[in-house]
C-alpha positions as CSV (number, residue, x, y, z in Angstrom):
1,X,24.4,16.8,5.7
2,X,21.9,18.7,3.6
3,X,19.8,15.4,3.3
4,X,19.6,15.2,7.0
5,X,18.4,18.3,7.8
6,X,15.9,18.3,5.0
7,X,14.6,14.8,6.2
8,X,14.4,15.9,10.0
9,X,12.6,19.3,8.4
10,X,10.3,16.5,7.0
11,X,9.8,14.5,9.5
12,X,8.9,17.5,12.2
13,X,6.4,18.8,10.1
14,X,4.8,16.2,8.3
15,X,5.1,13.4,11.1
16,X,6.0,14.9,14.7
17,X,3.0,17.3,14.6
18,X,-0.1,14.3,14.8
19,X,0.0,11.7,17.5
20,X,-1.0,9.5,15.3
21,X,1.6,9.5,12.7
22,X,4.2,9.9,15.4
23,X,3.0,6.2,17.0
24,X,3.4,4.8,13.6
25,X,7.3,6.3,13.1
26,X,7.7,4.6,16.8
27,X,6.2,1.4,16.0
28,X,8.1,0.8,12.6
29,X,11.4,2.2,14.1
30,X,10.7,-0.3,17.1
31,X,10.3,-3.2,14.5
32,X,13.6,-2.4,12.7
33,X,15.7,-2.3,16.1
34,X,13.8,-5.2,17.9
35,X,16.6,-7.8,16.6
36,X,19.3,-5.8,17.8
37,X,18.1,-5.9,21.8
38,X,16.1,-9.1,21.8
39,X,16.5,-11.8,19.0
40,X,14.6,-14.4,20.3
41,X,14.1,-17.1,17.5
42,X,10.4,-17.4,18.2
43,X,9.1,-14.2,19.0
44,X,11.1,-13.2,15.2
45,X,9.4,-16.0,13.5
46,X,6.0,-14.7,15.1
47,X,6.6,-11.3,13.9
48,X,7.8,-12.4,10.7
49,X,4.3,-13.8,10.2
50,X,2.1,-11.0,11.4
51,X,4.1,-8.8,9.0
52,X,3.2,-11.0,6.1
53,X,-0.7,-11.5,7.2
54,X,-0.5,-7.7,7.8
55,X,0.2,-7.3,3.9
56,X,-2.4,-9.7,3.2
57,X,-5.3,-7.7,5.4
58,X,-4.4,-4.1,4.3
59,X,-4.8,-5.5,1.0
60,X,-8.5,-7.0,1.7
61,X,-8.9,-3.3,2.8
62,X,-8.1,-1.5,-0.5
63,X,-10.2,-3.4,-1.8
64,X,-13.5,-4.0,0.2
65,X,-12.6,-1.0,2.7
66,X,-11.8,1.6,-0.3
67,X,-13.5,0.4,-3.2
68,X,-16.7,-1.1,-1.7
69,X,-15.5,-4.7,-3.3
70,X,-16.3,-6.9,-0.6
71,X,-14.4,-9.9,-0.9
72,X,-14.9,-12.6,1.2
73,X,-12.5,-15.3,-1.0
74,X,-9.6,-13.0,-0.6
75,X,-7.6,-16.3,0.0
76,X,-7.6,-16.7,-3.0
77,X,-4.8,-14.4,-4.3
78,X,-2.7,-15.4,-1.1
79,X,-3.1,-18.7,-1.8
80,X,-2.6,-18.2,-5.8
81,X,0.5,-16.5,-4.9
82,X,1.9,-19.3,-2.8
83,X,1.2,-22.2,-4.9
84,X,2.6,-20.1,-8.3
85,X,5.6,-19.3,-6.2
86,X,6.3,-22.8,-4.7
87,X,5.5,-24.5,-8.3
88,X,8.1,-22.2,-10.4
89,X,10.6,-23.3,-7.3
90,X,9.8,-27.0,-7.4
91,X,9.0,-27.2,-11.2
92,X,11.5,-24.6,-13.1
93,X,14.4,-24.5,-9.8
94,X,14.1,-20.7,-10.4
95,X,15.7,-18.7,-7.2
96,X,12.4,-17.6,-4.6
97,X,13.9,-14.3,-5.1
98,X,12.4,-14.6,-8.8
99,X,9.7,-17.5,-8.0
100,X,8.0,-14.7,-5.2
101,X,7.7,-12.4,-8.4
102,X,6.0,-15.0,-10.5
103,X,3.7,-15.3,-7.6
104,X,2.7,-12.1,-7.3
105,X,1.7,-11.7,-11.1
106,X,0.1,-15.0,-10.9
107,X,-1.8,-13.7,-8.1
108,X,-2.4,-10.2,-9.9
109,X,-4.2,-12.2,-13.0
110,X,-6.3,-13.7,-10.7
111,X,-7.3,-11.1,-9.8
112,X,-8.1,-9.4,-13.6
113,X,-10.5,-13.2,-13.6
114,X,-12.3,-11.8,-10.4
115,X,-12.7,-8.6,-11.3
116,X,-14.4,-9.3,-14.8
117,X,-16.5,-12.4,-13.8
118,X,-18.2,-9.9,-10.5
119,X,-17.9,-6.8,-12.7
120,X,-21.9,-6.3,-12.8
121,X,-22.5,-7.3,-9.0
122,X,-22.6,-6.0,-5.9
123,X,-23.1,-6.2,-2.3
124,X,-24.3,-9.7,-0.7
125,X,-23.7,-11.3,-4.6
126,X,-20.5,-10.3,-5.4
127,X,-19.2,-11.1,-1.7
128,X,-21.0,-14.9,-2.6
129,X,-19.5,-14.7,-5.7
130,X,-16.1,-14.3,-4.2
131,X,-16.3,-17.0,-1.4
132,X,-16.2,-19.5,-4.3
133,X,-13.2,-19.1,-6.7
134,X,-10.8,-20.3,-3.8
135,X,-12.8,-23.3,-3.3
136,X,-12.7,-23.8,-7.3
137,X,-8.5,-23.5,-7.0
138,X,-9.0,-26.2,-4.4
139,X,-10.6,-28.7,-6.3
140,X,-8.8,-28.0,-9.3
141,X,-5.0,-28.4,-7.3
142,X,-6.9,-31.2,-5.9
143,X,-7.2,-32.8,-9.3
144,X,-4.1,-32.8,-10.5
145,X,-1.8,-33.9,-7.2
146,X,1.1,-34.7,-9.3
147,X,1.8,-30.9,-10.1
148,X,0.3,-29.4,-6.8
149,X,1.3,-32.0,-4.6
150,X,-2.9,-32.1,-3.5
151,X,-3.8,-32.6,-0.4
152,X,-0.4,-32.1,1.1
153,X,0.7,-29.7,-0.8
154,X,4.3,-29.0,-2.3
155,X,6.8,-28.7,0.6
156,X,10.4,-28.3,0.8
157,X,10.7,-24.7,-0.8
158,X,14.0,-23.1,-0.3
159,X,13.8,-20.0,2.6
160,X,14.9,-16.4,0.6
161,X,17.2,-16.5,3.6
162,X,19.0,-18.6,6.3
163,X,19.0,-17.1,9.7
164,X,15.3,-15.7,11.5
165,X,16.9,-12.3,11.5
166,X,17.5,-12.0,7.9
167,X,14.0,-13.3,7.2
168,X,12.4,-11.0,9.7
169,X,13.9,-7.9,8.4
170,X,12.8,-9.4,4.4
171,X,9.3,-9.8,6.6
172,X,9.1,-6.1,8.3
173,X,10.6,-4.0,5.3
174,X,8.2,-5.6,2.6
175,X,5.3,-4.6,4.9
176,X,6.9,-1.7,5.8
177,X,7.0,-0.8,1.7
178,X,4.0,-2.6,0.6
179,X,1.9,-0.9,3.3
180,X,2.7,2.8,2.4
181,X,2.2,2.1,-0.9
182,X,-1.3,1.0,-0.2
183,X,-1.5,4.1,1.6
184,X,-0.4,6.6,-1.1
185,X,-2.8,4.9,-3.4
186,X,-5.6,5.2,-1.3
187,X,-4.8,8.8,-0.5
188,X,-4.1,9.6,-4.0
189,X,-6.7,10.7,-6.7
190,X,-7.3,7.0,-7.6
191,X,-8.1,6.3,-4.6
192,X,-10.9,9.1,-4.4
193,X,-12.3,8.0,-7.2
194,X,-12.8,4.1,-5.8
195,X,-14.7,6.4,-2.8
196,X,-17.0,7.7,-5.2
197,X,-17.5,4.0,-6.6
198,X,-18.1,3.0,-3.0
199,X,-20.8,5.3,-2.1
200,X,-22.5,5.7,-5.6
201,X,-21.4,3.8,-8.6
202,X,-24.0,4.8,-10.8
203,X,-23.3,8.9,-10.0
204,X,-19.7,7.9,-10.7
205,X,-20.7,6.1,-13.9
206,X,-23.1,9.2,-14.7
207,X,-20.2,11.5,-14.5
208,X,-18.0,9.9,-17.5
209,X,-15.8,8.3,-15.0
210,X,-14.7,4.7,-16.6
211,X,-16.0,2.9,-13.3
212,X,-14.9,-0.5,-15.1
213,X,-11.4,0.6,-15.3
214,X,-11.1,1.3,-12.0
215,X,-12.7,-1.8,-10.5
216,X,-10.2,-3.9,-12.2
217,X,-7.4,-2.0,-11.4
218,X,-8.3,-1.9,-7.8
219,X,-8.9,-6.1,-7.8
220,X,-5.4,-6.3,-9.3
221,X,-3.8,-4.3,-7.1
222,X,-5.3,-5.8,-4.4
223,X,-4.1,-9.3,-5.8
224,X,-0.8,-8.1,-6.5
225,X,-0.1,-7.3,-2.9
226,X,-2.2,-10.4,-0.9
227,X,-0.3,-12.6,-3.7
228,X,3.7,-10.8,-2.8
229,X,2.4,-12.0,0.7
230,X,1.5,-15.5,-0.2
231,X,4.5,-16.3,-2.1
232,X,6.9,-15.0,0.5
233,X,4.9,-16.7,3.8
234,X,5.0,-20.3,1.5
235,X,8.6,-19.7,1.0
236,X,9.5,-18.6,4.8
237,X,7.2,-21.9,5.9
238,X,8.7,-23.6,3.2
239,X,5.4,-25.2,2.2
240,X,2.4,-24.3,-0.1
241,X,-0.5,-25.9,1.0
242,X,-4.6,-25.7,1.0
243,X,-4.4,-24.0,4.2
244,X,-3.5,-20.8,2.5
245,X,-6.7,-21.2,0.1
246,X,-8.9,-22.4,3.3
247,X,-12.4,-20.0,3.8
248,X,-11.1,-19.6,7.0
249,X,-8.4,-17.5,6.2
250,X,-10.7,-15.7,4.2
251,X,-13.1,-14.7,6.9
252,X,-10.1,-13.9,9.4
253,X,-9.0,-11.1,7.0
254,X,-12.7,-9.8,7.1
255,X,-12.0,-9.9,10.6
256,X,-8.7,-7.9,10.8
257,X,-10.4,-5.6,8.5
258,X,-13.8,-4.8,10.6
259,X,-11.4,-4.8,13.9
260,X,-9.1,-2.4,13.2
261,X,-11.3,-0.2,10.5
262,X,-12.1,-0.3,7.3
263,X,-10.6,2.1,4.6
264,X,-7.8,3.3,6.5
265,X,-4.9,0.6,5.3
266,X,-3.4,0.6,8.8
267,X,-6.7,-0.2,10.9
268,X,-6.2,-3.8,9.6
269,X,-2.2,-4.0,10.3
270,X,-3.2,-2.7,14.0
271,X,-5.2,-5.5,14.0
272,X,-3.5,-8.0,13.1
273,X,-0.5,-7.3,15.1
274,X,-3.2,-7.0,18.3
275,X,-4.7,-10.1,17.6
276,X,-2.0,-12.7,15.6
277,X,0.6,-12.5,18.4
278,X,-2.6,-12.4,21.0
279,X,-3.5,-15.9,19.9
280,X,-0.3,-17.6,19.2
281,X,0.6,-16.5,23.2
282,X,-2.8,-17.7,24.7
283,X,-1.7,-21.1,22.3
284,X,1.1,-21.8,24.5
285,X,-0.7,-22.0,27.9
286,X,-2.8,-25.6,28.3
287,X,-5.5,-24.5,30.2
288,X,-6.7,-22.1,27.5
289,X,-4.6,-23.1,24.5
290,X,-8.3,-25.3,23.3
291,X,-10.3,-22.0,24.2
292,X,-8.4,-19.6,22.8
293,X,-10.5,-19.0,19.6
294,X,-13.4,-18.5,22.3
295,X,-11.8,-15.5,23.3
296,X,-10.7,-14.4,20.7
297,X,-14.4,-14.0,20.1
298,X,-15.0,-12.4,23.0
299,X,-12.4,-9.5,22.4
300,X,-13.9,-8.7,19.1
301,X,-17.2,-8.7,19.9
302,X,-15.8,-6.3,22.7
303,X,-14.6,-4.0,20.6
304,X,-17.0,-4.0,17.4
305,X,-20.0,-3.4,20.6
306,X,-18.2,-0.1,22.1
307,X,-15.6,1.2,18.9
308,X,-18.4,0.3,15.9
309,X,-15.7,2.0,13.6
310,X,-12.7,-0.2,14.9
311,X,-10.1,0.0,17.0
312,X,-7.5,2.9,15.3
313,X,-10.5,4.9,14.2
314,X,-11.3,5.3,18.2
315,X,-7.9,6.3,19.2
316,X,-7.1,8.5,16.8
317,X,-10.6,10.3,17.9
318,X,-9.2,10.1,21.7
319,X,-5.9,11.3,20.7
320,X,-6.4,14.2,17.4
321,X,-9.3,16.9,16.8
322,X,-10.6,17.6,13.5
323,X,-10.4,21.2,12.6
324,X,-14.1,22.4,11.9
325,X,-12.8,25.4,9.6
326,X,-10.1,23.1,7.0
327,X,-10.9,19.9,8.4
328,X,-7.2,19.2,8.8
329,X,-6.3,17.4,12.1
330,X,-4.6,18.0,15.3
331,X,-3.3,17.0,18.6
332,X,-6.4,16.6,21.2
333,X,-4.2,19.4,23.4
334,X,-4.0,21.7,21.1
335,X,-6.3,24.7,21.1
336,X,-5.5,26.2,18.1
337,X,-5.3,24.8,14.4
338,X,-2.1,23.9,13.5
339,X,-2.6,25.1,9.9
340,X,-5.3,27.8,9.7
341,X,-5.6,29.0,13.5
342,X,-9.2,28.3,14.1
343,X,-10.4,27.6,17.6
344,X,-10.4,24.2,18.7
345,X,-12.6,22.4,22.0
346,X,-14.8,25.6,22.0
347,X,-12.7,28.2,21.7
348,X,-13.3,31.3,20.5
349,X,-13.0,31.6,16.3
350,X,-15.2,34.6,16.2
351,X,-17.6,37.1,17.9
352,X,-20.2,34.7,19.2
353,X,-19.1,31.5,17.8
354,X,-17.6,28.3,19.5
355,X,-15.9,25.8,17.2
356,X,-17.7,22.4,17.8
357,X,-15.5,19.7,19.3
């Protein structure tokens, strides 16, 4: 009883008081309950997917969005992942409940390689630099087809469960976890310090901070989560193949990233769970199914034009005021600071002075 009340006291004060934080408890409570009132096989497998892609994109933006890294071969740890995965399956007969772990490190020394190779660059190179490790896994899977399977790649994995329920909730609790931790190390004091490395590395350098240390850390981590995501959407497709090292994939993840906004770990999850399911239903109608990347186009260029930040940075501004006194923020209806008690939307905070909006 005790644990109850104390996590309803938590969840009134620290989640029920912002909009936005109270759309997110909706939305992941909606995601655990969906099976229980509609359990269609399809619409599971489609949201067992755009959980798995969602880990892959929030990962692209702890590390271009947070650290400034901007990676645009981030396919290559989801691929890395896969093919680890599905080779200590095929190869060793290990469970994928251990293979998906062997992935995930496989994934996370990749990227350690990254990291020190682009250490000194930045910008433009080191996003050129990126684009072509994935195509150097290609060719090298490509050369030696007995082990990667090559062009085809190595299918027949064994599913880490049976029924598309089971998978689905495997899907929507890993993202669930995966995605808060992201979260909590972005708002954490690492994740400050990859701020500072973002908007001046040589100030952070200056100020004894080991920027080195932190770069690498951040690519690993970043690895470690897009390759979890890799080795678990091989096993649930039950096939590792180039697709999952393709540049395309790459760029879509930039995509996700820029759409939903960067540096905020759920900006990209909003995005791809607007714009994955978005597709794969235009897919099924024939007049559009061929056009369907054409609007896809269309509805990001739509956004990007009249929300430059992305799509949850623009709604939380519609919904939540920032506090101009502790910079804390509240619900757009409130008129008083939740926290400190300073006027908000032009009230009064003291003889003469209106709080800006």
């Amino acid at each position: 009883m005790y644990l109850l009340k104390r996590a309803w006291s938590e969840i009134r004060n620290e989640i029920l008081v912002l909009p936005s934080r109270t759309l997110v408890l909706i939305w992941a409570v909606s995601l655990l309950l969906l099976p229980q009132v509609y359990g269609d096989a399809y619409v599971l497998r489609i949201l067992t997917m755009t959980c798995l892609l969602a880990i892959f994109a929030a990962s692209w933006d702890l590390l271009a969005g947070f650290a400034g890294q901007v990676n645009f071969g981030h396919a290559l740890f989801f691929g890395g992942g896969a093919y680890a995965s599905a080779m200590a399956s095929q190869k060793l007969g290990l469970s994928p409940w251990i293979t998906v772990w062997i992935g995930a490190a496989a994934a996370t020394l990749l990227g350690l390689i990254v990291g020190y190779l682009c250490l000194r660059l930045r910008g433009s190179y080191l996003s050129l630099a990126t684009l072509a490790f994935p195509l150097i896994l290609i060719g090298m899977l490509f050369a030696f087809p007995e082990a990667s399977g090559g062009e085809l790649g190595i299918s027949g994995l064994k599913r880490l469960a049976v029924s598309p329920t089971d998978n689905y909730y495997i899907a929507v609790v890993l993202m669930l976890v995966s995605v808060f931790a992201m979260w909590k190390i972005s708002d954490s004091k690492f994740g400050l310090v990859l701020h500072a490395i973002r908007d001046d590395e040589v100030a952070v350098r200056a100020s004894g901070i080991n920027t080195t240390r932190y770069k690498l850390t951040v690519f690993a981590l970043s690895a470690l989560f897009a390759g979890i995501a890799g080795a678990v959407y091989a096993h649930y497709l039950r096939v590792a193949g180039p697709s999952t090292l393709e540049t395309a994939l790459s760029f879509q993840v930039v995509i996700w990233g820029i759409f939903g906004g960067v540096a905020t770990i759920y900006g990209p999850v909003v995005a791809v769970f607007v714009l994955y399911p978005l597709t794969e239903w235009m897919g099924s109608f024939k007049g559009i199914g061929e056009m369907r990347l054409l609007f896809f186009a269309i509805i990001v260029l739509l956004v990007l034009l009249f929300m430059p930040r992305g799509l949850t940075p623009w709604v939380r501004d519609k919904i939540e005021t920032v506090c101009p006194r502790c910079k804390q923020r509240n619900g757009a209806w409130k008129s008083q600071c939740r926290l400190c008690g300073a006027g908000l939307k032009g009230v009064l905070t003291a003889p003469g002075a209106i709080a800006p909006r």
